[in-house]
C-alpha positions in Angstrom: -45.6 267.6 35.3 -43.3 270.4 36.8 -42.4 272.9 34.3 -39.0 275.0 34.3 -39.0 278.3 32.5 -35.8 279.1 30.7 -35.2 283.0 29.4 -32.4 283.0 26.6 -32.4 280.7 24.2 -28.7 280.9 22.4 -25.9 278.9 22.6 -26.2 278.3 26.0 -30.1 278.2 27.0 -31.5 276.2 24.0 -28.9 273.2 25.1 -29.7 273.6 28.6 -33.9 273.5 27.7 -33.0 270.3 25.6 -31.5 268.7 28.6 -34.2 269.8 31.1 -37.4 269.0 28.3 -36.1 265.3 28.3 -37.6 265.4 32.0 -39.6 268.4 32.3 -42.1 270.6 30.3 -39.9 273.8 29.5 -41.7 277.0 28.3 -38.2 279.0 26.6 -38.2 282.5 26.0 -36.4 284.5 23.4 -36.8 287.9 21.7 -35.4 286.6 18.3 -38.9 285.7 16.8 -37.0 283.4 14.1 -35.6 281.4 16.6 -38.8 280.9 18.5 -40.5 279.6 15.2 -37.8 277.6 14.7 -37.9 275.8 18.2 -41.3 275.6 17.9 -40.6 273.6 15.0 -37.8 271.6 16.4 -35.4 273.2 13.6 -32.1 273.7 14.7 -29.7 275.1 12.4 -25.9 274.4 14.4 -22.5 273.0 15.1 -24.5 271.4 18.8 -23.8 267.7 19.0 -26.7 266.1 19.6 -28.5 268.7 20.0 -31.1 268.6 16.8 -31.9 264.8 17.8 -32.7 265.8 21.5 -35.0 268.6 20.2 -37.2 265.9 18.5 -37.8 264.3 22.0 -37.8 267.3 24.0 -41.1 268.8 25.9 -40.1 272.4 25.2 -42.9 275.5 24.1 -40.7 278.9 22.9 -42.5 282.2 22.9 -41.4 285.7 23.0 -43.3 287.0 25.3 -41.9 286.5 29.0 -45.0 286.2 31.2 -45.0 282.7 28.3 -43.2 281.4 32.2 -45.6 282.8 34.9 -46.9 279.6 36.1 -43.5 277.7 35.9 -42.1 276.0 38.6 -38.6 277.9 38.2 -36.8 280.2 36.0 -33.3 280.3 34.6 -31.9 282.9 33.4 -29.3 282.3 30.3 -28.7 285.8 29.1 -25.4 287.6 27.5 -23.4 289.3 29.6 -20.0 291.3 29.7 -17.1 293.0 32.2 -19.4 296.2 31.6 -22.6 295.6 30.9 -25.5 293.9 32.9 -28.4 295.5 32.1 -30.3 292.3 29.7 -30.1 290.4 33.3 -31.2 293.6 35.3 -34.2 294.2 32.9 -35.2 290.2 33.0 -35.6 290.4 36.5 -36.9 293.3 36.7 -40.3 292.0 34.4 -39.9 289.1 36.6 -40.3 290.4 39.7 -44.2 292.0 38.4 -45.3 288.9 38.1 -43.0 285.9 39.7 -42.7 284.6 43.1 -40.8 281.2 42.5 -36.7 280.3 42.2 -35.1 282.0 39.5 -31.6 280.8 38.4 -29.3 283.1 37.0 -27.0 280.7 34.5 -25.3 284.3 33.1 -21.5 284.8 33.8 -21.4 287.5 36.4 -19.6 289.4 39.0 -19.0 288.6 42.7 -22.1 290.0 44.5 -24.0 290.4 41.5 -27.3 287.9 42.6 -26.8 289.4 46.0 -27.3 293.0 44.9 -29.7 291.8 42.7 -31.8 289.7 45.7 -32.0 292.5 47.2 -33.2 295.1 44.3 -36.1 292.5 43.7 -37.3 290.7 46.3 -40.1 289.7 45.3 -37.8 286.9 43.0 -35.8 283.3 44.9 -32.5 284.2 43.3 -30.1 281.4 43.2 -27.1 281.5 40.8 -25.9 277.8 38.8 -22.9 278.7 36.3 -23.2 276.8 32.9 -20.0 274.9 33.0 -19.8 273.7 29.1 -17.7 273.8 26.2 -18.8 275.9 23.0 -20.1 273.1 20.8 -20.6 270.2 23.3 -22.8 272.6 25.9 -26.0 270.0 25.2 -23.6 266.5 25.7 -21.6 268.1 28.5 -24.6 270.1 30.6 -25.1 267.2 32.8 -21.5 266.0 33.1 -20.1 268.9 34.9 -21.0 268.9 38.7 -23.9 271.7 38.8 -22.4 274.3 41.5 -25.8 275.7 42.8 -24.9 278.9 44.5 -27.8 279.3 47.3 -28.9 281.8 50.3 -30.2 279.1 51.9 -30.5 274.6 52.1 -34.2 275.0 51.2 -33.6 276.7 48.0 -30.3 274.2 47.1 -33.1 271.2 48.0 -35.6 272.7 45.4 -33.2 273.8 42.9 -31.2 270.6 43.0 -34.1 268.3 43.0 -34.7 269.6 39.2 -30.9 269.0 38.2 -30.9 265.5 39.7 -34.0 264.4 38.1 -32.4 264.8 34.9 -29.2 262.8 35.9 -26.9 265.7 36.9 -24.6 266.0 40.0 -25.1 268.8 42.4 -22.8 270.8 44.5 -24.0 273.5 47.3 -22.5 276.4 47.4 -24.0 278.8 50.5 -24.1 281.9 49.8 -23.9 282.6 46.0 -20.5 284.3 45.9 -18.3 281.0 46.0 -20.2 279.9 43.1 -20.1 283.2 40.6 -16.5 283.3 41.9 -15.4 279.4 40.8 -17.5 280.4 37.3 -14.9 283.2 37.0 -11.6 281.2 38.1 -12.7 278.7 35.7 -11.6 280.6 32.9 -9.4 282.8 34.7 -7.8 279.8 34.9 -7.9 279.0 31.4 -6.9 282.4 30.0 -3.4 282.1 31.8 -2.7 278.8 30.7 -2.7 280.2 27.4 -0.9 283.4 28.5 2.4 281.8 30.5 2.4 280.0 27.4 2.8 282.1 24.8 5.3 284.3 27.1 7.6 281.4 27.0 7.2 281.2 23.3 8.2 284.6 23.0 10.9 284.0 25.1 12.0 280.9 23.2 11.4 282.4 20.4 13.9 285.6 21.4 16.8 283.1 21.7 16.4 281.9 18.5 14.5 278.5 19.4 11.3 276.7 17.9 9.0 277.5 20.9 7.0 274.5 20.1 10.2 272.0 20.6 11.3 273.8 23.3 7.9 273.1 25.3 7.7 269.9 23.9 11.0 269.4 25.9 9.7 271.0 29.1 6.5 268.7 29.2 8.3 265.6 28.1 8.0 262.7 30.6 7.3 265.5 33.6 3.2 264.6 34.6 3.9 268.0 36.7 4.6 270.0 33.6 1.8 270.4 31.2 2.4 274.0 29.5 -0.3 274.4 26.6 0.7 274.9 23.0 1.7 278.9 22.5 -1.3 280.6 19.9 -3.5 283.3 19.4 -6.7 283.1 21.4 -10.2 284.7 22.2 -13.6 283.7 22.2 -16.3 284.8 24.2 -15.4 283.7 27.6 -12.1 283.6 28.9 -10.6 287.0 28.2 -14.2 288.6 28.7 -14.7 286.4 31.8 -10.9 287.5 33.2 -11.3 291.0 33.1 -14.6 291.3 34.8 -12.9 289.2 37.6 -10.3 291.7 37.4 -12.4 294.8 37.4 -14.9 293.1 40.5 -12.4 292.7 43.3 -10.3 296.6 41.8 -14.1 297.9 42.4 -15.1 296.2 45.6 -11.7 295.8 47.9 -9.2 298.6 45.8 -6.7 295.5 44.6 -5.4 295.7 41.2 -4.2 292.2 39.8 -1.8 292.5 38.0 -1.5 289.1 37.3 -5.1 289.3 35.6 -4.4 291.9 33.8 -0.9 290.7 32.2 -2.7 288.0 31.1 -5.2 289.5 28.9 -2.2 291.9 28.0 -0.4 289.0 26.7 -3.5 287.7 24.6 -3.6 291.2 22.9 0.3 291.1 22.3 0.0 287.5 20.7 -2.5 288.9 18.3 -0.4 292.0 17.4 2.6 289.8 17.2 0.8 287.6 14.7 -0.2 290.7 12.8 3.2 292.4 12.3 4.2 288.8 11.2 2.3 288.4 8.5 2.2 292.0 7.4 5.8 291.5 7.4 5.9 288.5 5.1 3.0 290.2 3.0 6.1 292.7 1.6 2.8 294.8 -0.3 0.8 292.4 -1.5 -2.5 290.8 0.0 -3.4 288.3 2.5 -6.0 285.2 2.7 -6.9 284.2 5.5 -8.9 281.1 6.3 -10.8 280.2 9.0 -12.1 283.0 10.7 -14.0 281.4 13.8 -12.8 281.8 17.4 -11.8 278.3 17.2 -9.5 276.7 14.4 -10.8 274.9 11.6 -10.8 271.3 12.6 -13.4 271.9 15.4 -16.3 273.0 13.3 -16.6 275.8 15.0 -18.8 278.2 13.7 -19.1 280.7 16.4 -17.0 284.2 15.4 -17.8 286.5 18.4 -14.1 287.8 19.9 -12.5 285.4 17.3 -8.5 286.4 17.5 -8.4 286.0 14.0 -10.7 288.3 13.1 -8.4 290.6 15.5 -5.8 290.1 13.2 -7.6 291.3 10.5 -8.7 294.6 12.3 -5.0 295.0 12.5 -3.7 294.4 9.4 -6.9 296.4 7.5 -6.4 299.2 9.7 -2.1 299.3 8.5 -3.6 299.5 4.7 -2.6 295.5 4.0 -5.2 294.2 2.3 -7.1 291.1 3.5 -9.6 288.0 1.9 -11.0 285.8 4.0 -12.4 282.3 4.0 -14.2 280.1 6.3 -15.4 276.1 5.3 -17.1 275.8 8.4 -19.1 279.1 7.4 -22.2 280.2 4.9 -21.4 282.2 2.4 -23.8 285.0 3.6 -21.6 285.1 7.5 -18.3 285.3 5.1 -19.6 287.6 3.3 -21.6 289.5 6.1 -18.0 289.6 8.0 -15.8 290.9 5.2 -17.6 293.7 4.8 -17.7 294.5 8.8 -14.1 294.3 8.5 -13.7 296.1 5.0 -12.0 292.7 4.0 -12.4 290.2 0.5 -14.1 287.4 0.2 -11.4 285.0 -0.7 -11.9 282.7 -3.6 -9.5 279.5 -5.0 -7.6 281.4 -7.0 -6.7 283.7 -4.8 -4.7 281.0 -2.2 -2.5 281.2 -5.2 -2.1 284.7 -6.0 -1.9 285.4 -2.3 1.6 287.5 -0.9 1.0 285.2 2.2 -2.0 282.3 3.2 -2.3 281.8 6.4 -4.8 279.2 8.0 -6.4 279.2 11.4 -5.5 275.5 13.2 -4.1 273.8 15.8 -5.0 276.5 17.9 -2.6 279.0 16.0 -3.1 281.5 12.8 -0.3 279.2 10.9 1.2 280.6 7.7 0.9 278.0 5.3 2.8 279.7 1.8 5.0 282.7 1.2 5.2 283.8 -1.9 
């Protein structure tokens, strides 16, 4: 049986090694020991639909040792990356290219060029790029619905790489060379963050001439299919403001343009956070502020991942100005809350507190809403 090597095995690589074990053995690799033993004992401890069931059926053997993959058939790479920093890839590859003569995928966000300069650093490695094109939460259900964009040097290596996606059900798309597909990973969410950014402008504006932004849009999308403006809230997460900039920063590096557009937008985010602050350190008139729900996505979604969560930029704020903060999570153990507050020198709100509270405020429908004044 052909065996696929996946290296990262977080929110993004243990779903993808699910979806490829239903096929294929998959030797996983991860430097989190815990989470190795934890695979290896098809415990999952998540918000992943589907994704505990799938590891029950799965063919998948985590170590943390990376040679664990010397004899696969391919590698994929599913490491963290940022606008800045690249080195967790770098390093991988560099180990890999000791011992490994095969295709390896890199499934990481990157810049344009980045598996180019990277080909050429170690070339002793295949080096393809395949973006991960999931949503946080539904990255096991969705990993085979998304058209995989495999970002290729050359047909041979889209045939082989391919073949392994379409065994398992998924679509395939070649993209020769690699650039068009690291660039389409980054306009995906480039994308995304200015949705979000043109509309919370015009809820500023709206919102200057004295007007319920929310009706107003309403109004502007209503019975217009060519006019689809996203409800105006804070936003963050992991991707889209991270995934924006380094697009930004890529083509000021390699062709001297500043985007301005680009950079507005994440300029905008960071205003609608600060906006959201001085609101509710307005209405707070001295006294302290609950907040709950503290993930990067609002309550109803389960979400449970806090890692650039806006909300928890509104608390930097308002901690820093001397207002004091509590804050409270459903979605969250009581060891993260806990863990969290004390990173942000912020309370641990309890029940009574909502009620003692100068202002509550609760993270949903995509906004920080304030839910009592007192």
């Amino acid at each position: 049986m052909p065996s696929i090597g996946i290296i990262g095995l977080g929110v993004a690589g243990l779903p993808a090694a699910a979806n490829f074990g239903l096929k294929f053995k998959v030797k996983g690799v991860d430097k989190d020991e815990n989470r190795v033993k934890e695979i290896n004992n098809r415990i999952y401890v998540g918000e992943e639909e589907g994704l505990l069931e799938a590891l029950s059926k799965t063919n998948i053997e985590a170590s943390t040792d990376i040679e664990h993959v010397k004899d696969c058939d391919m590698v994929i790479l599913c490491l963290p990356s940022d606008s800045r920093n690249f080195t967790i890839i770098d390093s991988v590859l560099s180990e890999l290219n000791n011992f490994f003569r095969k295709d390896v995928v890199i499934s990481s966000t990157v810049y344009p060029t980045f598996t180019r300069k990277m080909q050429g650093k170690y070339p002793n490695l295949k080096l393809s790029y395949v973006p991960i094109r999931t949503f946080e939460g539904k990255a096991f259900t969705q990993f085979m619905q998304f058209p995989h964009i495999i970002g290729v040097f050359d047909d041979a290596a889209y045939e082989r790489i391919s073949g392994f996606y379409s065994e398992c059900g998924g679509k395939t798309v070649k993209a020769n060379p690699p650039e068009k597909a690291e660039l389409a990973k980054l306009f995906s969410n480039s994308f995304r963050q200015n949705e979000m950014a043109i509309a919370n402008e015009l809820a500023f504006i709206a919102k200057s001439y004295g007007q319920d932004p929310r009706e107003v849009l309403y109004l502007t999308n209503e019975g217009d299919p060519n006019r689809r403006i996203k409800a105006p809230g804070i936003w963050g997460g992991y991707c889209l403001g991270k995934d924006t900039i380094m697009l930004s920063k890529a083509v000021e590096t390699d062709h001297g343009h500043v985007s301005d557009f680009l950079n507005t937008s994440e300029k905008i985010r960071l205003d609608t956070i600060r906006r959201k602050a001085d609101e509710i350190k307005k209405n707070s008139k001295g006294g302290f502020v609950c907040i709950e729900g503290i993930a990067c996505k609002p309550i109803e979604t389960g979400s449970t991942d806090i890692r650039n969560s806006p909300v928890l930029d509104v608390v930097e704020i308002l901690r820093g100005e001397g207002v004091e903060v509590k804050i409270a999570d459903p979605n969250l153990s009581d060891e993260v809350i806990e863990k969290t507050a004390s990173q942000y020198r912020a309370g641990v709100a309890r029940k009574e507190d909502f009620e003692k509270c100068s202002v509550f405020a609760r993270f949903e429908n995509y906004d920080l809403m304030i839910k009592k004044l007192r």
